[in-house]
C-alpha positions as CSV (number, residue, x, y, z in Angstrom):
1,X,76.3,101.5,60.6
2,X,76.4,104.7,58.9
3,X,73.0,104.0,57.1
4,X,71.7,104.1,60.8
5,X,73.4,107.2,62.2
6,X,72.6,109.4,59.3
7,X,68.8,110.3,60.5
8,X,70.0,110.6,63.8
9,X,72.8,113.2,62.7
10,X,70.4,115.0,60.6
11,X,67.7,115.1,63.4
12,X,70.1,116.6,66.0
13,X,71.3,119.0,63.4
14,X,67.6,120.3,62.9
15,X,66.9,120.4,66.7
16,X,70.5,122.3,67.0
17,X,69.9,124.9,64.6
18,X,65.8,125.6,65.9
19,X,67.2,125.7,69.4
20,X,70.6,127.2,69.1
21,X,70.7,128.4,66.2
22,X,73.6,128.4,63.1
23,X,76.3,130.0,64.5
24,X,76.3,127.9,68.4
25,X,79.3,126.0,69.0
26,X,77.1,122.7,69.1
27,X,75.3,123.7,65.6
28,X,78.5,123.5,63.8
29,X,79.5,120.4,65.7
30,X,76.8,118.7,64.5
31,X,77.3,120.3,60.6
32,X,80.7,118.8,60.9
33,X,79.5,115.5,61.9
34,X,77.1,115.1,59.3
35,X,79.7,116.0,56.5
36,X,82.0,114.3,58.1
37,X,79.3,110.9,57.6
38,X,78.0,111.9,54.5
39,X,81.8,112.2,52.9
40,X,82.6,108.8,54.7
41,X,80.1,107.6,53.2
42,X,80.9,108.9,49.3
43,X,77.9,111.3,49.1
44,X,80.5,114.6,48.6
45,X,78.1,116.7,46.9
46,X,75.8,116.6,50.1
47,X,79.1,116.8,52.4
48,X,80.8,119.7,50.5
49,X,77.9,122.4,51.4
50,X,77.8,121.5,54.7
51,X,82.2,121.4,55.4
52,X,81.8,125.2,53.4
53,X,79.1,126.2,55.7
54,X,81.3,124.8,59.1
55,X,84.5,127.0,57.9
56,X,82.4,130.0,57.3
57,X,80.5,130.3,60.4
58,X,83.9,129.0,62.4
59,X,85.8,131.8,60.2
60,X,82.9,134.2,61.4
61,X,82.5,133.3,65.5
62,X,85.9,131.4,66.1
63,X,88.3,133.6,63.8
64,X,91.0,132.2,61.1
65,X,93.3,131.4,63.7
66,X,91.1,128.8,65.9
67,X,91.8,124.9,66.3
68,X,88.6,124.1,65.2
69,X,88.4,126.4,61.8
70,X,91.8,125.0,61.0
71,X,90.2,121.0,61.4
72,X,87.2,122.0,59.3
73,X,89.3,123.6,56.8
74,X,91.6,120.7,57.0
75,X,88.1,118.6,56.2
76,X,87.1,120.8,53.2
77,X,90.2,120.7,52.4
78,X,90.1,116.7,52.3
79,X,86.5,116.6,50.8
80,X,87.7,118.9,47.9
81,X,90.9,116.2,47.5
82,X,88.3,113.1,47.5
83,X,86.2,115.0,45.0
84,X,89.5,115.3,42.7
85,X,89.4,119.3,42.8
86,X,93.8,119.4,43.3
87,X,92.5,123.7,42.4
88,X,89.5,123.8,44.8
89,X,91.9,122.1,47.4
90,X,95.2,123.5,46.9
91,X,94.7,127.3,47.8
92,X,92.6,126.3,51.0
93,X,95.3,124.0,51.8
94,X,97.9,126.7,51.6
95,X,96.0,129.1,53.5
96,X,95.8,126.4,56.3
97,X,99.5,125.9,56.6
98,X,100.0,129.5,56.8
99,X,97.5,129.5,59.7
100,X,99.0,126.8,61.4
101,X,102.2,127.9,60.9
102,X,101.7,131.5,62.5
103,X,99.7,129.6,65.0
104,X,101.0,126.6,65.8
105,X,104.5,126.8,64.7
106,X,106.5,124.8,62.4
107,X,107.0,121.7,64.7
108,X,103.1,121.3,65.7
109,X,102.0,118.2,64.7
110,X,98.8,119.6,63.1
111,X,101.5,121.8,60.7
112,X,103.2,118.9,60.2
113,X,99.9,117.5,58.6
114,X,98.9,120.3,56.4
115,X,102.7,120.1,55.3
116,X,102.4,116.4,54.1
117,X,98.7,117.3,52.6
118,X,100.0,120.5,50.7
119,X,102.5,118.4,49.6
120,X,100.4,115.5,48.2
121,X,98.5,117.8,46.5
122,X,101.5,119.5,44.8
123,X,102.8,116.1,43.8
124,X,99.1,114.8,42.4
125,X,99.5,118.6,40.2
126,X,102.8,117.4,39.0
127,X,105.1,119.8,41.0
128,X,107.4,118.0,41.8
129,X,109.7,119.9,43.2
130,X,107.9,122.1,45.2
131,X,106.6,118.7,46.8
132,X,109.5,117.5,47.9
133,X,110.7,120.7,49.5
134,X,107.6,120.1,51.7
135,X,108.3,116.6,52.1
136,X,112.0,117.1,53.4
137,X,110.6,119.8,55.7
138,X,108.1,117.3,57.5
139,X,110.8,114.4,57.3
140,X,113.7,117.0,59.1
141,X,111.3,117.7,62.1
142,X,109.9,114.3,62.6
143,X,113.9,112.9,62.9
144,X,114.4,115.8,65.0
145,X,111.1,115.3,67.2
146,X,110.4,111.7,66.8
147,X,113.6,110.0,65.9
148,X,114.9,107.6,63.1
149,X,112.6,104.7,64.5
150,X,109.2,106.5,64.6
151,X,106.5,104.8,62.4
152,X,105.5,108.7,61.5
153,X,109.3,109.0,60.4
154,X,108.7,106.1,58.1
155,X,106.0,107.3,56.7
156,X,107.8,110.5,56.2
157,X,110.7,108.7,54.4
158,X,108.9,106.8,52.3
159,X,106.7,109.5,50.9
160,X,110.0,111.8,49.9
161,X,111.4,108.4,49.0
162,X,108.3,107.6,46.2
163,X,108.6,111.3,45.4
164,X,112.2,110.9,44.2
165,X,111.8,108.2,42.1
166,X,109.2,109.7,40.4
167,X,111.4,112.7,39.9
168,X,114.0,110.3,38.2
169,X,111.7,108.6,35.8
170,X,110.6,112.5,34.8
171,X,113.6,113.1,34.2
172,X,114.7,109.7,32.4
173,X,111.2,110.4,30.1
174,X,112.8,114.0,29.2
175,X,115.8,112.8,28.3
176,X,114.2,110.3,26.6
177,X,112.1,112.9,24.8
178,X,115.1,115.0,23.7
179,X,117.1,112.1,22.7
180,X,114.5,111.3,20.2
181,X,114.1,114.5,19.3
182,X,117.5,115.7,18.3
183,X,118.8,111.7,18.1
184,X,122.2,110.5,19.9
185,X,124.8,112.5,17.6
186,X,122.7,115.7,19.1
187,X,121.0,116.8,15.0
188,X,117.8,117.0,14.8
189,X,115.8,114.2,13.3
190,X,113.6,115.7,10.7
């Protein structure tokens, strides 16, 4: 029923901002709701103004270090990974888990999250290995927190586990490349 609660986002985010103006804690509660729908519902160039206009004005009256600028950073952040912008996404999302690192600390669940996100990101760029450092971070402190059995540990293991077989079949493709490069006696084929 999104068709149906568009209008009546956009008309409470019209009546917020006359009222309350931009900067009111309910204003950019509404923003976020409406970018929130519109992204749900694949519009992203009419979400993304709206998520950049939430972390601004929660940057400017909340501060970098508040819950709620670190969720709608997490959604730009998200919006900018749906759009397929890995460079509009990835220093945002590294800015986040610095936040919620010095914030939160590195067990917070919330951290945990920007950990797995910064770390499908690097993965999607190719980085391999700088992804799976993240992804062995998250798995450590889920065993540790939520044990062998959790359904988050799962997850956890099977994202580092997709991540190393990807890793081997890079490295079976260079080897691949080199062997046909400089041929199985180790010349190079001219």
């Amino acid at each position: 029923m999104y068709d149906e609660a568009e209008p009546l986002y956009r008309e409470a985010l019209a009546m917020d901002r006359e009222t309350l103006g931009s900067r009111h804690p309910n204003t950019l509660i509404a923003i976020s709701n409406l970018g929130q729908l519109l992204q749900i519902k694949g519009d992203l160039a009419a979400a993304e103004p709206l998520c950049r206009e939430a972390v601004e004005q929660r940057r400017e009256t909340l501060g970098d270090r508040h819950p709620d600028t670190h969720n709608s950073m997490s959604d730009l952040g998200q919006l900018l990974l749906d759009k397929g912008s890995l460079v509009g996404a990835e220093p945002l999302l590294r800015e986040l888990l610095k936040l919620r690192r010095e914030t939160l600390g590195d067990r917070h669940m919330d951290t945990l999250n920007s950990i797995n996100t910064l770390g499908n990101v690097l993965k999607l760029k190719g980085d391999l290995s700088a992804a799976e450092l993240l992804y062995r971070e998250a798995l450590q402190v889920y065993r540790e927190t939520l044990g062998d059995w959790h359904p988050v540990t799962f997850m956890s293991i099977n994202h580092l586990g997709r991540l190393l077989k990807d890793k081997a079949k890079q490295g079976r493709a260079r080897l691949a490349a080199v062997e046909t490069t400089w041929g199985a006696s180790g010349c190079c084929r001219v």
